[in-house]
N, C-alpha and C positions, 0 to 999 in steps of 0.2 A: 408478475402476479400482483405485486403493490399497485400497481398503473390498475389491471382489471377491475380491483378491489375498489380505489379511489373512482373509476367510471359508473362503477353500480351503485356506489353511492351519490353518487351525482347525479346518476337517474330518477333516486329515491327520494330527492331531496328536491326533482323539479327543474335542475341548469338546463339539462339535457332535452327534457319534454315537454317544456313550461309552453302554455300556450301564450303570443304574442299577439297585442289587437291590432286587430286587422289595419285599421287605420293608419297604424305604423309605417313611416317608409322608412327600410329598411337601409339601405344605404345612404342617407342622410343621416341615421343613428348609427348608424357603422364609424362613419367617419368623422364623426364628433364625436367618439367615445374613442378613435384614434389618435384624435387631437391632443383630446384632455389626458388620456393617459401616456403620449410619448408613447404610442406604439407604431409598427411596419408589421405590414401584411405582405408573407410572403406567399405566393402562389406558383403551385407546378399546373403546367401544360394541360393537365389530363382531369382538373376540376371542372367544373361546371363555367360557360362561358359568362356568366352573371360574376361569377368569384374570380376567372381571372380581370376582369374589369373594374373591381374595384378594389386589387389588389395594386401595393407600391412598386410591385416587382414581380415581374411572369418570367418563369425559364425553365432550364431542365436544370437536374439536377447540380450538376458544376457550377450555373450561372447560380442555382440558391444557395448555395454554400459558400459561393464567395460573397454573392450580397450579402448574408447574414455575419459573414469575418467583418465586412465593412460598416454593417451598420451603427449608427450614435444611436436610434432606439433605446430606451428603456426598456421594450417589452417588442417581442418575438411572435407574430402570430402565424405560424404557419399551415396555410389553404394546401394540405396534400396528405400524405400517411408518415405516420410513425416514426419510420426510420428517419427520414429528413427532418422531422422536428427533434429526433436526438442528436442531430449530425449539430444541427444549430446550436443545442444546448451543448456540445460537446468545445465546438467554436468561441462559445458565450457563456462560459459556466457562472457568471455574476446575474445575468439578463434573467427575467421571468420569459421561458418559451412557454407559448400555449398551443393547443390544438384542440380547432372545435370536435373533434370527435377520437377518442380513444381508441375503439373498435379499428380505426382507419389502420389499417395495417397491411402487409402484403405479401405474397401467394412466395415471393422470392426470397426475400429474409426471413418465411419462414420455413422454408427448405433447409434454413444450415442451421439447424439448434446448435448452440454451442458446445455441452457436453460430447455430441456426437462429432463435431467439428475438430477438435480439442483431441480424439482419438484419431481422426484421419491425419490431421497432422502429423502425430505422432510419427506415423510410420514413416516421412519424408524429412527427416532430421536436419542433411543438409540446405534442403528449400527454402526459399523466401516466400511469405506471403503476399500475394496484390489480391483486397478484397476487392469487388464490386462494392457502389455505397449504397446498393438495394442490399443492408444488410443490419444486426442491430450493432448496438451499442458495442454488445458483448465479444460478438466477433473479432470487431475490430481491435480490439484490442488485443487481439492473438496476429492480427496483422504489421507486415512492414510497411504498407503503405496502401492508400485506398486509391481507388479509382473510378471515373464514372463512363458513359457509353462514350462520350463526346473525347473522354482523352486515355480511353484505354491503351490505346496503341502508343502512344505518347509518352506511360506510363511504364510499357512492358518494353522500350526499347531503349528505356533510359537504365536498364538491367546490363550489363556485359553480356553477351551471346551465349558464356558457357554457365551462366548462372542460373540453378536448376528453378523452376518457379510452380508455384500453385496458385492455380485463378478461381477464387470462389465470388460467391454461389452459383452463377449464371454461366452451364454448360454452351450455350448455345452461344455467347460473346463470346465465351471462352474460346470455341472451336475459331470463330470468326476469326479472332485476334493472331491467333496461332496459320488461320490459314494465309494473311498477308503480312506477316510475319518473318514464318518461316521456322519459330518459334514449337517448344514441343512441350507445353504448361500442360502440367499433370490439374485435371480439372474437378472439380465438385460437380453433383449428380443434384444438381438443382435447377431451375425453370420458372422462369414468369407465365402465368398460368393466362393471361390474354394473347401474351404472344407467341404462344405455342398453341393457339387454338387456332390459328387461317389453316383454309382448304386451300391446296395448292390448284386442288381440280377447278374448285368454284374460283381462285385468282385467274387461270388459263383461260375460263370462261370470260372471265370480266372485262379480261385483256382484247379477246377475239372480239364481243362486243362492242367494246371501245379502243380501235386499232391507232384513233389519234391520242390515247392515253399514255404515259409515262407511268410505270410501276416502280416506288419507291418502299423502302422498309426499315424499320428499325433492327439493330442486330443482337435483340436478344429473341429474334424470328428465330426460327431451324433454317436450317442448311437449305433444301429444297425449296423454301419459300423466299431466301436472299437469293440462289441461283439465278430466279426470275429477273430479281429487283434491277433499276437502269442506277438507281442510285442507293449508297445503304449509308445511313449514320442515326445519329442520337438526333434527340426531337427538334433541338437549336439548327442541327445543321440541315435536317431534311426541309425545316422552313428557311433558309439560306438558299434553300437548293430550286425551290419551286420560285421565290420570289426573283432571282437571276435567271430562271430557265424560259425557255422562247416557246414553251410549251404552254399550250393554254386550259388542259384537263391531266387530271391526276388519281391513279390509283394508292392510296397511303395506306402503309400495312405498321400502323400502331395505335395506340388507345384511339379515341374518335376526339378527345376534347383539342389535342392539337390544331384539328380543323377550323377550329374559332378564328386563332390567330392567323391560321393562313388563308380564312375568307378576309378577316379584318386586312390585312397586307394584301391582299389581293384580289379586289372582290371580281376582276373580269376575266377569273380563271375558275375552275369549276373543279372540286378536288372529293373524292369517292370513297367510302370508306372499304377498306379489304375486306371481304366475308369470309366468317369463321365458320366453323363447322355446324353452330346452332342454327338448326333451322327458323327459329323466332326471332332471331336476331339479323342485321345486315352487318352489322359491325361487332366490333370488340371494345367493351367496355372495360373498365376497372372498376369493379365493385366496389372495393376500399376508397378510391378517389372520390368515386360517387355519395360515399356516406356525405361529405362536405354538403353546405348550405349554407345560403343565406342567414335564416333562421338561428343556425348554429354555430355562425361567426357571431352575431349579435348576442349570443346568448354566452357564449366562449370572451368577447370580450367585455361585458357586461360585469359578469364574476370574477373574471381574469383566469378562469377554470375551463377545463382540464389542462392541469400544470404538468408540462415532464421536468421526471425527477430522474435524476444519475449519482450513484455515490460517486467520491471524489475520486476515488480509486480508478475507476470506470470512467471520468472524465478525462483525469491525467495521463491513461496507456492508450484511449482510444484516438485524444488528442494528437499523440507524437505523428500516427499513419496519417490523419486526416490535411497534418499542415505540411509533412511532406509533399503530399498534393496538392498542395495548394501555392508554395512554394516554386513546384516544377510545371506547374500550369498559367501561371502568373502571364 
């Protein structure tokens, strides 16, 4: 509530909507205002391909959380949503993390309010928890250790066989994890809200159309739409996967901003966005991702505003899960 409270005043006040002249280029003043203040721009996959380009650092989510363990920065600009600029600050409790837009936030960590979380636990006494890190601050803190798409599995075998576990918030990894596994993690009833929108009809179609295409997806897809998939992982590895592969067209069933980097890696291959159920749409966006700009990096690192803030309390428990992962990922 303090974060929403601290964004509308920031609106009030202009950071947020100030008009910039035009004349302005934008990332020339980006990066002279990174100079002088000792900052890193971190950038996830699913920004605008303008932001990850003149970011220090483009990856999913594992790859940002350990650049941000590793960085000498002074200041933390993170180019994504919410959750990942607290994971930073959680990593960096000394560093100013910033994030050009507060709003940015997402459809999956907000699935597991904590009070409600806090009660579902409850009932699983002897379990351990592995969150997802699409998740906030809060949660994790009720976890034994965090996890991302890229080393869920990694995560969940690094448990003894009989050790009973809960996977929150992202049903749909969850099942995934469980189902190559072998695994029986009692799951949260939560969902990233782009990638639970593909037409499995409109993917069968896209496939038939293009028979020399390879269908790849990320695993917080449902179940019927990874059944399809030739290849399934986290966003670092689905572009590992296309830039080794002999295939030269691609059907990609996650956010669409990925496809930046794997035109840039690849530009003599021809890669398609999955279609979702929206009829006005061909692809699946991230609304939250989307709020990012240009504009409002400039304007974010200008001010040094919007600042995430974490009591220490909430640093110190969230801490412990995050660098176990970090630790066993290493």
């Amino acid at each position: 509530m303090e974060q929403l409270v601290m964004n509308q005043m920031l609106e009030e006040k202009g950071f947020i909507d100030e008009t910039i002249d035009p004349k302005l280029k934008l990332t020339d003043e980006i990066n002279r205002l990174k100079k002088e203040k000792n900052a890193v721009i971190l950038s996830h996959f699913y920004v605008d391909g303008e932001l990850q380009d003149i970011a220090d650092y483009v990856g999913d989510s594992l790859g940002l959380a350990q650049a941000a363990a590793n960085t000498d920065a002074e200041m933390i600009v993170f180019v994504g949503v919410h959750f990942m600029a607290e994971t930073a600050k959680i990593i960096n409790p000394t560093k100013k993390v910033i994030l050009p837009d507060l709003k940015a936030s997402c459809s999956l960590a907000e699935s597991a309010p904590a009070d409600k979380f806090a009660e579902f636990k409850a009932k699983y006494p002897d379990h351990k928890v592995i969150t997802y890190v699409n998740a906030t601050a809060a949660l994790k803190t009720m976890s034994d250790i965090v996890c991302t798409s890229a080393n869920a599995r990694q995560i969940v075998e690094s448990f003894p066989k009989d050790q009973k576990l809960i996977f929150a918030p992202d049903k749909n990894l969850g099942n995934y994890i469980n189902s190559i596994t072998g695994r029986e993690m009692v799951l949260w009833d939560g969902a990233c809200m782009v990638h639970e929108q593909y037409s499995v009809e409109k993917i069968i179609k896209l496939m038939e159309e293009h028979p020399d295409a390879e269908f790849i997806a990320h695993p917080e897809c449902e179940k019927p739409v990874l059944l399809l998939a030739k290849h399934i992982g986290s966003t670092t590895s689905l572009l590992k996967f296309v830039q080794k592969s002999e295939k030269k067209k691609f059907i990609v069933a996650t956010e669409s901003g990925i496809l930046h980097q794997m035109t840039k890696a690849c530009p003599d291959k021809i890669f398609i966005p999955a279609p979702g159920n929206d009829s006005t749409c061909a692809c699946n966006d991230c609304s939250y991702m989307k709020l990012n700009s240009l504009q409002k990096l400039y304007i974010c690192l200008k001010y040094e505003q919007p600042e995430i803030t974490l009591s220490a309390d909430v640093i110190e428990k969230a801490r412990i899960p995050i660098q176990r992962m970090l630790e066993i990922s290493k």
